[in-house]
PyMOL CGO cylinders between C-alpha atoms (Angstrom):
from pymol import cmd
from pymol.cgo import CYLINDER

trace = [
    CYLINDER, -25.21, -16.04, -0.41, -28.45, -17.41, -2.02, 0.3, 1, 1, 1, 1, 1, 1,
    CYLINDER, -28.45, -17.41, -2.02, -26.60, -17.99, -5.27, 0.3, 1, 1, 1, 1, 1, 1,
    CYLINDER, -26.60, -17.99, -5.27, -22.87, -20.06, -6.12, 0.3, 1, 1, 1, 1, 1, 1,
    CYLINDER, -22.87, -20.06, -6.12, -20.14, -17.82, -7.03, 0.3, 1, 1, 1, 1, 1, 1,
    CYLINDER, -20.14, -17.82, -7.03, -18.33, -19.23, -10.29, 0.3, 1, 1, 1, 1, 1, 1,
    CYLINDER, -18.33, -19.23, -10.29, -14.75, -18.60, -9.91, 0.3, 1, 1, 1, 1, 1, 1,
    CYLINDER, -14.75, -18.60, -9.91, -13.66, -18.19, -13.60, 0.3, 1, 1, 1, 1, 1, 1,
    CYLINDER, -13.66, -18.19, -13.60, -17.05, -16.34, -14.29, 0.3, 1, 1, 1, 1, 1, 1,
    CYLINDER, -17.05, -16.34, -14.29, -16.85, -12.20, -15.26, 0.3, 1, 1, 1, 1, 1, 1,
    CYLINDER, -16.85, -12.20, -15.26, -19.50, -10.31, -13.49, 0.3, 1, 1, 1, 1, 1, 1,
    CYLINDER, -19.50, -10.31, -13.49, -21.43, -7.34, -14.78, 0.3, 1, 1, 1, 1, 1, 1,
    CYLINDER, -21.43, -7.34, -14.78, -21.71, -4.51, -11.31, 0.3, 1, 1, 1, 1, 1, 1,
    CYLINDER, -21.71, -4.51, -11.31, -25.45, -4.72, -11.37, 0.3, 1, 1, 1, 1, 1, 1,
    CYLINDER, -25.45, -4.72, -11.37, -24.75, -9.14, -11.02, 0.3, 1, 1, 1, 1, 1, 1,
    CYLINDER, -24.75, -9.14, -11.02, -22.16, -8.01, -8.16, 0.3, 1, 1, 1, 1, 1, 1,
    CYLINDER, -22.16, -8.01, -8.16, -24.42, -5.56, -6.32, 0.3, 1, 1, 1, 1, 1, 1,
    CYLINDER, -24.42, -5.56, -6.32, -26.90, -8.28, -6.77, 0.3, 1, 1, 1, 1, 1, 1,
    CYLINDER, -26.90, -8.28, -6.77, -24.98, -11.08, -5.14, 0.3, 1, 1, 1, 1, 1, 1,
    CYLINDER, -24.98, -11.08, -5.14, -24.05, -8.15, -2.42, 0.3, 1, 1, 1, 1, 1, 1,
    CYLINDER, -24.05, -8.15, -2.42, -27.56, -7.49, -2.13, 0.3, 1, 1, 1, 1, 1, 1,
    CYLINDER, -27.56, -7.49, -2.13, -28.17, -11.48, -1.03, 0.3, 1, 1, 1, 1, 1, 1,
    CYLINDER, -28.17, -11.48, -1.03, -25.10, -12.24, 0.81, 0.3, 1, 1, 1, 1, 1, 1,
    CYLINDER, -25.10, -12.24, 0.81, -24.34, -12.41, 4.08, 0.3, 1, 1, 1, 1, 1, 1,
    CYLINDER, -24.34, -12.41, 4.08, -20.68, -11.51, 4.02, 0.3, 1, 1, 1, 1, 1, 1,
    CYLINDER, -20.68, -11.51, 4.02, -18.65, -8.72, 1.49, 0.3, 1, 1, 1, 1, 1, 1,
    CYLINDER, -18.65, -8.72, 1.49, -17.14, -8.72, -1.24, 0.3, 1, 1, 1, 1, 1, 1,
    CYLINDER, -17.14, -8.72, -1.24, -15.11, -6.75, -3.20, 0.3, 1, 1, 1, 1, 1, 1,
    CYLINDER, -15.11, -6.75, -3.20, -15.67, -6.24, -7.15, 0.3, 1, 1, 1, 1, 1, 1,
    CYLINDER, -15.67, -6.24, -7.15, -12.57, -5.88, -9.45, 0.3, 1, 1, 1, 1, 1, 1,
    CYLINDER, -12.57, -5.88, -9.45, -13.95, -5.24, -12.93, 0.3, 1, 1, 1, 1, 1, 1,
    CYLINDER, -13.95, -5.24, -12.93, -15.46, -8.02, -13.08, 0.3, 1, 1, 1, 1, 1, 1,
    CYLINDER, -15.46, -8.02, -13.08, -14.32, -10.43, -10.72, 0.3, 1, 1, 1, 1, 1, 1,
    CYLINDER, -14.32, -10.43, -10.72, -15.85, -10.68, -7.13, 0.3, 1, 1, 1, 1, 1, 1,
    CYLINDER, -15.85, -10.68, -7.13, -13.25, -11.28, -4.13, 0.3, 1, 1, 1, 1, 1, 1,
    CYLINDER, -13.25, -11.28, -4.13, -14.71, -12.42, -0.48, 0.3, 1, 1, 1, 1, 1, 1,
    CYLINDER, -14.71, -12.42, -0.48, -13.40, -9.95, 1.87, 0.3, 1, 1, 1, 1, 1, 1,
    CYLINDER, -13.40, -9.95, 1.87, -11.58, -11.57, 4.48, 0.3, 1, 1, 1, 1, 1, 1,
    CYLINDER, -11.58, -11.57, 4.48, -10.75, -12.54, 8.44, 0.3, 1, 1, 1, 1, 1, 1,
    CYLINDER, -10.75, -12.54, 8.44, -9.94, -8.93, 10.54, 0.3, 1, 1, 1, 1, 1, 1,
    CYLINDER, -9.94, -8.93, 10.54, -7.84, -9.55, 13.28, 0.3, 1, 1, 1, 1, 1, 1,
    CYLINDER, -7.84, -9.55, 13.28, -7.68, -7.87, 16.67, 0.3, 1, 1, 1, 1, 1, 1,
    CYLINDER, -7.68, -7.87, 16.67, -4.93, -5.57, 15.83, 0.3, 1, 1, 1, 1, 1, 1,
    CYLINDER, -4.93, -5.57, 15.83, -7.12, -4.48, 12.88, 0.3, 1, 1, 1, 1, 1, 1,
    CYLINDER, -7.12, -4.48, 12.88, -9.97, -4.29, 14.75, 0.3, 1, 1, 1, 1, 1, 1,
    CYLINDER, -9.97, -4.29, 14.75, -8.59, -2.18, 17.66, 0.3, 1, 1, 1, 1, 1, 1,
    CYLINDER, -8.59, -2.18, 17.66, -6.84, 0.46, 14.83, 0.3, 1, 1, 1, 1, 1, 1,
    CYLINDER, -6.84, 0.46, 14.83, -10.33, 0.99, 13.51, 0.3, 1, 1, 1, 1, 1, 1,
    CYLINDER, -10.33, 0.99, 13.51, -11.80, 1.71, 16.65, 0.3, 1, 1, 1, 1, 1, 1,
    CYLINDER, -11.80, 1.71, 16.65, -8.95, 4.27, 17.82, 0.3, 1, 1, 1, 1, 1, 1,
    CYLINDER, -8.95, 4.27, 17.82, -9.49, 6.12, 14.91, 0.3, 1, 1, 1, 1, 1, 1,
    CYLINDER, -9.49, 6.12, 14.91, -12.88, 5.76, 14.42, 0.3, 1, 1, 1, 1, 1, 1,
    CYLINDER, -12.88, 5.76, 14.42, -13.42, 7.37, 17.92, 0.3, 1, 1, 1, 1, 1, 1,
    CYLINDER, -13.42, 7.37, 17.92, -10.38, 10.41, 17.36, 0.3, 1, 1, 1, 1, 1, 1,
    CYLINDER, -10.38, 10.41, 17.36, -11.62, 11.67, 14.00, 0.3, 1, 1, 1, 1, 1, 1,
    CYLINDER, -11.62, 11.67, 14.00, -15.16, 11.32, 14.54, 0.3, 1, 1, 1, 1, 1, 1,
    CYLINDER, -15.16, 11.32, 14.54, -14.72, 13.87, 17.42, 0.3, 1, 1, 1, 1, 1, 1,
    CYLINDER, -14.72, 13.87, 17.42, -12.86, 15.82, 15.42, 0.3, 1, 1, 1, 1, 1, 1,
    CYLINDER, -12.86, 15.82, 15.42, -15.16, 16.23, 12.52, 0.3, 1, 1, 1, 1, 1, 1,
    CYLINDER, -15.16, 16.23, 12.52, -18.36, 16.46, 14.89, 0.3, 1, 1, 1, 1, 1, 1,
    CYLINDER, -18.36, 16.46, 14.89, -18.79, 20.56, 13.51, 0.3, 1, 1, 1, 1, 1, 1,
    CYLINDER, -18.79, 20.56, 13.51, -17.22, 20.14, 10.75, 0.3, 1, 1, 1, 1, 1, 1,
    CYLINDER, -17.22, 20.14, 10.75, -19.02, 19.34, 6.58, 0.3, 1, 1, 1, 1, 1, 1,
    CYLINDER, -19.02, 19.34, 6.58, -17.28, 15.68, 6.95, 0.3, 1, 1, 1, 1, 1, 1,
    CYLINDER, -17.28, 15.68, 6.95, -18.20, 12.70, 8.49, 0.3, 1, 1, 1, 1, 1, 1,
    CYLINDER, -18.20, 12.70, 8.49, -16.16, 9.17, 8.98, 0.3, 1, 1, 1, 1, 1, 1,
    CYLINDER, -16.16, 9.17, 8.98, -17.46, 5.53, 8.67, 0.3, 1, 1, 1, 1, 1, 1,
    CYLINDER, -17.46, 5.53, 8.67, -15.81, 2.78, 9.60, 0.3, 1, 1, 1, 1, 1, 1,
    CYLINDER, -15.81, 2.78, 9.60, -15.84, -0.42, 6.78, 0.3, 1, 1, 1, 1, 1, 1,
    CYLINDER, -15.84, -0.42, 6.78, -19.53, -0.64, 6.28, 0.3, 1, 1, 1, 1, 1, 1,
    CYLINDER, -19.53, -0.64, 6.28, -19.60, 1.46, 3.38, 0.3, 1, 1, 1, 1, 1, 1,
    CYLINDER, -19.60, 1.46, 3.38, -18.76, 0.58, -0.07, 0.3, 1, 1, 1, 1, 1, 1,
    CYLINDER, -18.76, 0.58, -0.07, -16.96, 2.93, -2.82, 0.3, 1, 1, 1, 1, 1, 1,
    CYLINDER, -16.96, 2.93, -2.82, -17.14, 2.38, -6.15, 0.3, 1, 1, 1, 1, 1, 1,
    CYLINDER, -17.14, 2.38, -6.15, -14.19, 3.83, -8.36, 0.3, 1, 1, 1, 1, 1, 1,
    CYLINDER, -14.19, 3.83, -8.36, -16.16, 4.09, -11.99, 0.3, 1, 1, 1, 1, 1, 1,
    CYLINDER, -16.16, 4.09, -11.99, -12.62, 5.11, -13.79, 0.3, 1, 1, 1, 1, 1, 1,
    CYLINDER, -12.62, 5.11, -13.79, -11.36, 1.19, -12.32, 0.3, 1, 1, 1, 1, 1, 1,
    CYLINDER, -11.36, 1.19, -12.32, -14.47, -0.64, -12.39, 0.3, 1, 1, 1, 1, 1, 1,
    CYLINDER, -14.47, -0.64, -12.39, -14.12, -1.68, -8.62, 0.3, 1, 1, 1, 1, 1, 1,
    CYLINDER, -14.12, -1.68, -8.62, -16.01, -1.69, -5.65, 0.3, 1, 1, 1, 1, 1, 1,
    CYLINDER, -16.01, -1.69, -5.65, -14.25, -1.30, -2.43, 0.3, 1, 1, 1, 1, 1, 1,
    CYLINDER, -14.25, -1.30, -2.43, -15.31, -1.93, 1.29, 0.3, 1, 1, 1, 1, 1, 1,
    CYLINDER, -15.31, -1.93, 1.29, -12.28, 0.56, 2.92, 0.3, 1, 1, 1, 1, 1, 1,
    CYLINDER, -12.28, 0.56, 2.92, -11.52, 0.12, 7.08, 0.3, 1, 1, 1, 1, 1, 1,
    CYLINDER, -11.52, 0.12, 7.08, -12.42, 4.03, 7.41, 0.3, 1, 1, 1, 1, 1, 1,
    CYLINDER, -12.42, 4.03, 7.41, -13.83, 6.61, 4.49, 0.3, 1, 1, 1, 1, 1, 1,
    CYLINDER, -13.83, 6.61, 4.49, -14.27, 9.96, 5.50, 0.3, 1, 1, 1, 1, 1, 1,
    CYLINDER, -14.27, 9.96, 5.50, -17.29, 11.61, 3.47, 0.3, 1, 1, 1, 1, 1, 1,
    CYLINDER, -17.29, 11.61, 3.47, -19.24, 15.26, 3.21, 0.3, 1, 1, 1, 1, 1, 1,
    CYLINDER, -19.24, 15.26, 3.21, -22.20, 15.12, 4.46, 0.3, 1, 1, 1, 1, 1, 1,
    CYLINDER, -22.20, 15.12, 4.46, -23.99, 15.78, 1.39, 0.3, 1, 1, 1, 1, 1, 1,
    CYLINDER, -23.99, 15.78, 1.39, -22.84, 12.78, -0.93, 0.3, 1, 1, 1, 1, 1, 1,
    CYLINDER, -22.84, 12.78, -0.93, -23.73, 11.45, -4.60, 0.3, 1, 1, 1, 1, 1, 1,
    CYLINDER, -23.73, 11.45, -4.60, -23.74, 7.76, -4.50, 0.3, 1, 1, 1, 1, 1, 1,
    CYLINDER, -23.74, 7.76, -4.50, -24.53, 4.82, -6.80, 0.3, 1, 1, 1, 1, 1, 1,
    CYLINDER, -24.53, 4.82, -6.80, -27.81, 3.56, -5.82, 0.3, 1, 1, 1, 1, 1, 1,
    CYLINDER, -27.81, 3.56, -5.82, -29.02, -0.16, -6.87, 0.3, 1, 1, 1, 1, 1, 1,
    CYLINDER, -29.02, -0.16, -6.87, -31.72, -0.95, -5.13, 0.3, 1, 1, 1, 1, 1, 1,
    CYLINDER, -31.72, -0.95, -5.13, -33.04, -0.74, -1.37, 0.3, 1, 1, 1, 1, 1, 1,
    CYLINDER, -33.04, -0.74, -1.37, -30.48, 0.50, 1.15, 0.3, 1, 1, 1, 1, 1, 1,
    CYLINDER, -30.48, 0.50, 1.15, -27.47, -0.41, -1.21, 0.3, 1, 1, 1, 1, 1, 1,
    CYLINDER, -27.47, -0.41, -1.21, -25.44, 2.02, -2.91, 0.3, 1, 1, 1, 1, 1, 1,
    CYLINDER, -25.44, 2.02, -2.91, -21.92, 2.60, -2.92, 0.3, 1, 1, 1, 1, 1, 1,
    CYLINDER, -21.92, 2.60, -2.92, -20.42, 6.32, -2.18, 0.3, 1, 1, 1, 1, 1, 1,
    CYLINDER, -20.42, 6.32, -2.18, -18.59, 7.94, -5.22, 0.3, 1, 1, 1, 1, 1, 1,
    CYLINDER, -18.59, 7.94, -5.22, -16.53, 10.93, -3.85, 0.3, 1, 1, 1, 1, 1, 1,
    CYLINDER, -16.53, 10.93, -3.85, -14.63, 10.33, -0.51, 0.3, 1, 1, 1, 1, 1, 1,
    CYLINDER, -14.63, 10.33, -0.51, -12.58, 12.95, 0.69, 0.3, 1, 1, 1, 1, 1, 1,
    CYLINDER, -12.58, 12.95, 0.69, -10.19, 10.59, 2.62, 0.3, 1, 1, 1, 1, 1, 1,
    CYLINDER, -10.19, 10.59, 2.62, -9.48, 6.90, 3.07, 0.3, 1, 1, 1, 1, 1, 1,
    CYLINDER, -9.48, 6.90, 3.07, -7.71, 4.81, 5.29, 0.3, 1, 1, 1, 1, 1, 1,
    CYLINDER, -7.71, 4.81, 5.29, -6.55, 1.05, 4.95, 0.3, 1, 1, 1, 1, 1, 1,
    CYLINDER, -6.55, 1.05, 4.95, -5.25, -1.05, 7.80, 0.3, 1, 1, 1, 1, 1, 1,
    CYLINDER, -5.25, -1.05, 7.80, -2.09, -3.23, 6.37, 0.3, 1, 1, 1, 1, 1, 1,
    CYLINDER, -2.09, -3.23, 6.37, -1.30, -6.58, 7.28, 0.3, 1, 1, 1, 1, 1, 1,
    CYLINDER, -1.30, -6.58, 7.28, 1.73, -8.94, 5.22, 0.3, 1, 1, 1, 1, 1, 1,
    CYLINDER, 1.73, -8.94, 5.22, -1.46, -10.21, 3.03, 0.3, 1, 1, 1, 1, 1, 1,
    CYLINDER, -1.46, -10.21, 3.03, -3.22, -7.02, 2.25, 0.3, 1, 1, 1, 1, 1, 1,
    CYLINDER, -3.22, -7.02, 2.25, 0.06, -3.97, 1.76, 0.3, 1, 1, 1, 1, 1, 1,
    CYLINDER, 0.06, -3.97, 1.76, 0.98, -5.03, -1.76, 0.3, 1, 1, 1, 1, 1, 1,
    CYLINDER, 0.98, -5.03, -1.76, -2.56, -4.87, -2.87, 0.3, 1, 1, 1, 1, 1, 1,
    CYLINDER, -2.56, -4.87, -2.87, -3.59, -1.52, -0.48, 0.3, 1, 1, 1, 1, 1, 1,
    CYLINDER, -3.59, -1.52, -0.48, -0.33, -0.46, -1.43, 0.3, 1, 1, 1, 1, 1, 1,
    CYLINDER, -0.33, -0.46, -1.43, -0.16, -0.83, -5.07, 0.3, 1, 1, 1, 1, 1, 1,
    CYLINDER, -0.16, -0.83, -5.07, -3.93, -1.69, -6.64, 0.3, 1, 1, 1, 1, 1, 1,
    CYLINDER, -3.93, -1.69, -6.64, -6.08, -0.09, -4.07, 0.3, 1, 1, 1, 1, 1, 1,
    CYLINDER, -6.08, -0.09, -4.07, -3.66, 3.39, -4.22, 0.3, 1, 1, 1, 1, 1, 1,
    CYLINDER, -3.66, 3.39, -4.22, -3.31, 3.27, -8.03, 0.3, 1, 1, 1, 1, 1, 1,
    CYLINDER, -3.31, 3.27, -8.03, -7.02, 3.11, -8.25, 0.3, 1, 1, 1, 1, 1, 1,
    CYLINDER, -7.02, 3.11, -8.25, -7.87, 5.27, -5.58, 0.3, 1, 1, 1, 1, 1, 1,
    CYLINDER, -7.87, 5.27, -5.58, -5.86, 8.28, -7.17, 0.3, 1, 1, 1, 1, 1, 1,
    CYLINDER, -5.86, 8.28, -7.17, -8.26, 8.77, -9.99, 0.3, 1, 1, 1, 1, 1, 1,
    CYLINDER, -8.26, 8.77, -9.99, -10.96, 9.73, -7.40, 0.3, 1, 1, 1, 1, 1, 1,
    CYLINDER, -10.96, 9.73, -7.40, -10.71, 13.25, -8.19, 0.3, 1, 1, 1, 1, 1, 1,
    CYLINDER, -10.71, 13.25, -8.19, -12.21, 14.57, -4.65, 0.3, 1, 1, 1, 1, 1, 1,
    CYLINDER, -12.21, 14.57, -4.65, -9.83, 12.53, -2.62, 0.3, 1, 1, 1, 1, 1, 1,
    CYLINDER, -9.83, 12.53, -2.62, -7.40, 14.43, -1.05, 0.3, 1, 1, 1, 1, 1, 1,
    CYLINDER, -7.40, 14.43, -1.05, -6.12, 12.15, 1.45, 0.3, 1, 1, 1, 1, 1, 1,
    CYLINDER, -6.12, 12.15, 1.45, -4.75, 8.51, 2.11, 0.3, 1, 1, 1, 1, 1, 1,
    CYLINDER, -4.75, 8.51, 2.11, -3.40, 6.85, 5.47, 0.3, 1, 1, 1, 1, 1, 1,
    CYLINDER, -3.40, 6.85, 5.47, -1.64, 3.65, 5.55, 0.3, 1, 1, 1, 1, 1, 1,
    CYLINDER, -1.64, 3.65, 5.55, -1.36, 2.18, 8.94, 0.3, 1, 1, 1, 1, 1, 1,
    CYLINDER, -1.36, 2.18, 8.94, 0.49, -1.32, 9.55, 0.3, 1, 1, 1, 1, 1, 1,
    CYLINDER, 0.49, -1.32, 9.55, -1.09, -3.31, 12.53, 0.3, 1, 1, 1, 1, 1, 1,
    CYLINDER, -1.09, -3.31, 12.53, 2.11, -5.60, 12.78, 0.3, 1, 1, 1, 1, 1, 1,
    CYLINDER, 2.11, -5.60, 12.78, 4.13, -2.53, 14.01, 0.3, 1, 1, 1, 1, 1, 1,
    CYLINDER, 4.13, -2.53, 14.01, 3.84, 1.22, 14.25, 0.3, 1, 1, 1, 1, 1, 1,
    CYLINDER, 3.84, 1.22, 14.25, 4.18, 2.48, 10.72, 0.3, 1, 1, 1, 1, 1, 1,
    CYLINDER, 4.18, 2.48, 10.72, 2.34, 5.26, 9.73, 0.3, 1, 1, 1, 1, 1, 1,
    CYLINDER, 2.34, 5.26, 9.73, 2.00, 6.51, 6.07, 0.3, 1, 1, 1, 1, 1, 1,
    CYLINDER, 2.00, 6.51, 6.07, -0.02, 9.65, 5.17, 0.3, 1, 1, 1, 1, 1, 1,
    CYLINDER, -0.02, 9.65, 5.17, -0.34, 10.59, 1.40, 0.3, 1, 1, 1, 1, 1, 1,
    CYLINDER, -0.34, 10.59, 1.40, -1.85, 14.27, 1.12, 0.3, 1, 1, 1, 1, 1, 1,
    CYLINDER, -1.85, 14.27, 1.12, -2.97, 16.20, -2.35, 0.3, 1, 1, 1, 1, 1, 1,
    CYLINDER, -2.97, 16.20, -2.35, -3.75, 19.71, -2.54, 0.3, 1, 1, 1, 1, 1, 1,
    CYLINDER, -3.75, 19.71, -2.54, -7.25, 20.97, -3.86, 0.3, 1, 1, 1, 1, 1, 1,
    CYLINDER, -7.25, 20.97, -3.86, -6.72, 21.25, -7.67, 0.3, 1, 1, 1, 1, 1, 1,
    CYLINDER, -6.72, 21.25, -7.67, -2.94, 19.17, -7.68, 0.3, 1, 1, 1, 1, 1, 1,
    CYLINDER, -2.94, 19.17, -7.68, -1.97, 16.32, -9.31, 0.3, 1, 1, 1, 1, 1, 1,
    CYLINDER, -1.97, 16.32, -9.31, 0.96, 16.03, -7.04, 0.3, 1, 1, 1, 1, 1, 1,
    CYLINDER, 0.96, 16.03, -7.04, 0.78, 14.02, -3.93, 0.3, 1, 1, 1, 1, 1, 1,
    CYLINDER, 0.78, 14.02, -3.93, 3.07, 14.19, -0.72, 0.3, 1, 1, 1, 1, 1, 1,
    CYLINDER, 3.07, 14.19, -0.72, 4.16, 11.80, 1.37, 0.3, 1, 1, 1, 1, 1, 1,
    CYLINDER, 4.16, 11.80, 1.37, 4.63, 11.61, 5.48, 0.3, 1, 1, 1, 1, 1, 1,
    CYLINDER, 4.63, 11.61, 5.48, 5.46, 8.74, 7.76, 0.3, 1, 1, 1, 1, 1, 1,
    CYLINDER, 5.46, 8.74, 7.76, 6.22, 7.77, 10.90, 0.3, 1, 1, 1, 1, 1, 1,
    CYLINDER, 6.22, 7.77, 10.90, 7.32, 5.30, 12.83, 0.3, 1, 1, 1, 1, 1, 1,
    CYLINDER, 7.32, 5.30, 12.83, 7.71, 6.80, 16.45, 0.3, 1, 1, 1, 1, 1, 1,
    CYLINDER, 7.71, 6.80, 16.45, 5.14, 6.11, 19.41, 0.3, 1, 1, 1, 1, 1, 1,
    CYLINDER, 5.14, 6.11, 19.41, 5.51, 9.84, 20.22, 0.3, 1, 1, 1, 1, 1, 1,
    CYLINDER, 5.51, 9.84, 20.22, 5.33, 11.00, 16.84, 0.3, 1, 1, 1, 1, 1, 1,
    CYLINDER, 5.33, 11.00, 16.84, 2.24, 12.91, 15.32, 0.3, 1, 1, 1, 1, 1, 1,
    CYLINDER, 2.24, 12.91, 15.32, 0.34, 12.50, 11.86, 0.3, 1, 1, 1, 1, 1, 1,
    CYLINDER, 0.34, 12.50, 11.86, -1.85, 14.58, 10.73, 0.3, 1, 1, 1, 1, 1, 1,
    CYLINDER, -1.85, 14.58, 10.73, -5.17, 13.68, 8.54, 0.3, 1, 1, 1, 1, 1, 1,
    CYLINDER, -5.17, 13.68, 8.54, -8.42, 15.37, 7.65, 0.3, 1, 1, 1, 1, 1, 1,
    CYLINDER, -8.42, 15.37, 7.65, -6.74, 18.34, 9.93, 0.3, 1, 1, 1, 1, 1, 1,
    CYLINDER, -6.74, 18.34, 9.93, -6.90, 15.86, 13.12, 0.3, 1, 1, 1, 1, 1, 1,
    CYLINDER, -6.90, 15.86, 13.12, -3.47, 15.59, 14.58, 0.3, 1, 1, 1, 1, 1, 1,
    CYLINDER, -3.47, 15.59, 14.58, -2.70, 11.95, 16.46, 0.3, 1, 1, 1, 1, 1, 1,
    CYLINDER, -2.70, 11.95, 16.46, -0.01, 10.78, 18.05, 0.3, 1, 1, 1, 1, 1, 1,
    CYLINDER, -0.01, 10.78, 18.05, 0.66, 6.90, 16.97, 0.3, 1, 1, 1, 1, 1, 1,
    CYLINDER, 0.66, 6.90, 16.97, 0.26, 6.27, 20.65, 0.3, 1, 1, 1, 1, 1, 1,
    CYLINDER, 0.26, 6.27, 20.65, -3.66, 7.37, 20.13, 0.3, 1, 1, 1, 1, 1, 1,
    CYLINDER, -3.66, 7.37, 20.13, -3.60, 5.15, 17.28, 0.3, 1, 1, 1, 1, 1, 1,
    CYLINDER, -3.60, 5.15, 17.28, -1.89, 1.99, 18.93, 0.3, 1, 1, 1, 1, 1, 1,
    CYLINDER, -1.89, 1.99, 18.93, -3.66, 2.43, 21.79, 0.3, 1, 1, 1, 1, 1, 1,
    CYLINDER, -3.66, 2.43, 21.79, -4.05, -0.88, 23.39, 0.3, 1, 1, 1, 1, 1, 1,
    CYLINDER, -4.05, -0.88, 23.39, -3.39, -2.58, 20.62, 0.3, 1, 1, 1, 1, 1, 1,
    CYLINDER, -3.39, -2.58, 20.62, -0.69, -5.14, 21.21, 0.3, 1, 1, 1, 1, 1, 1,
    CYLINDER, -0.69, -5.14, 21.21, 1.65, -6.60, 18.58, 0.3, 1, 1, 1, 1, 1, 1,
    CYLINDER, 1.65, -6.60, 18.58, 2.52, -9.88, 17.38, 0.3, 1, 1, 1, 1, 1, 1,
    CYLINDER, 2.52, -9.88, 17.38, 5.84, -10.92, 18.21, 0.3, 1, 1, 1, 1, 1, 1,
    CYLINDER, 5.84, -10.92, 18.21, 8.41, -10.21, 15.17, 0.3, 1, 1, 1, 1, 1, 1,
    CYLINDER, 8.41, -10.21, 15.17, 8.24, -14.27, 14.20, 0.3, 1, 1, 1, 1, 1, 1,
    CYLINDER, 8.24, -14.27, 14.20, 4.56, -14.23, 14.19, 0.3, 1, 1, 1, 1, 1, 1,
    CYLINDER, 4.56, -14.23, 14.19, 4.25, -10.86, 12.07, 0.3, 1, 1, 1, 1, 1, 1,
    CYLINDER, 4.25, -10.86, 12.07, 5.57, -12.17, 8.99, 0.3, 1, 1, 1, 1, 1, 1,
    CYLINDER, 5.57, -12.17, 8.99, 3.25, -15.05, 8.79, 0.3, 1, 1, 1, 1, 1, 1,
    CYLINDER, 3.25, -15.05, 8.79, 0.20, -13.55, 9.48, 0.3, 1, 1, 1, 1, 1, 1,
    CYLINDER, 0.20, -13.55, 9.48, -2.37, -14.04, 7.19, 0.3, 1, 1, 1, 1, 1, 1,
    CYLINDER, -2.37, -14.04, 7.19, -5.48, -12.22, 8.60, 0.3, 1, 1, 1, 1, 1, 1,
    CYLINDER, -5.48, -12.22, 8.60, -6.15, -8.62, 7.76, 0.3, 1, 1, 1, 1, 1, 1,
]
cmd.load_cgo(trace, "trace")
């Protein structure tokens, strides 16, 4: 990043985007404050790619497509600008443009976040409470990559309700954007840390 981040400092989004425009690595904006995005580990990596692969087959005819983390959202109701591990997006979408190639997409259908012990309170509890007042998302998956745990949060066109659906079963199913997996199509390949090591894991 051509220019010093100053830790106690209160950004504007057009400074942020700026900055985001320079850099060479992501960050997140939180009204105001900027937060480097950080390591991915293989787990992480591995999750993204299974489901990358599944839904974007899925949706191949469909009026959606899926990204995986290159894409940025920003929530105007929070203030925040997001980077999330998969967004799943019609194909004709309204985003915020600053200048260039950046912009950040406004209204994602669906979103998924990969959880690790340093990032489920935050995707769990900021992230969700924020991403609720996106009024064309419809759905949320949480997916742990220190164990199969699956969490799917769905919302009916027009609802302010949301449901809730987990699983925790290699040969149990979830169901998201209409795409039914089995966790064993999301794990595949992907090999856990031993229970010790899960609960000190730092990376996300």
């Amino acid at each position: 990043m051509t220019a010093t981040l100053a830790p106690t400092k209160i950004y504007t989004l057009e400074e942020y985007f700026e900055l985001e425009y320079q850099s060479s690595e992501k960050h997140e904006f939180l009204d105001g404050k900027i937060k480097k995005m950080t390591y991915t580990a293989k787990p992480h990596g591995k999750v993204v790619t299974n489901l990358l692969s599944r839904i974007d087959d899925f949706l191949e005819d469909s009026d959606l497509e899926i990204y995986a983390g290159d894409r940025m959202l920003y929530v105007p109701d929070c203030n925040k600008v997001y980077y999330p591990d998969l967004i799943v997006l019609p194909l004709e979408v309204e985003t915020y443009a600053y200048r260039g190639k950046m912009e950040a997409d406004l209204y994602p259908v669906a979103l998924i976040e990969i959880l690790s012990d340093s990032t489920q309170s935050n995707d769990k509890e900021e992230k969700w409470h924020c991403y609720q007042k996106i009024s064309t998302l419809r759905e949320y998956m949480l997916v742990s990559q220190q164990y199969p745990f699956v969490q799917v949060f769905h919302r009916a066109a027009e609802s302010v309700e949301w449901s809730y659906f987990s699983a925790d079963q290699m040969e149990a199913s979830v169901t998201f954007v209409g795409c039914n997996m089995s966790l064993k199509n999301i794990y595949k390949r992907v090999k856990f840390p031993p229970a010790s090591a899960a609960s000190d894991e730092q990376a996300v």
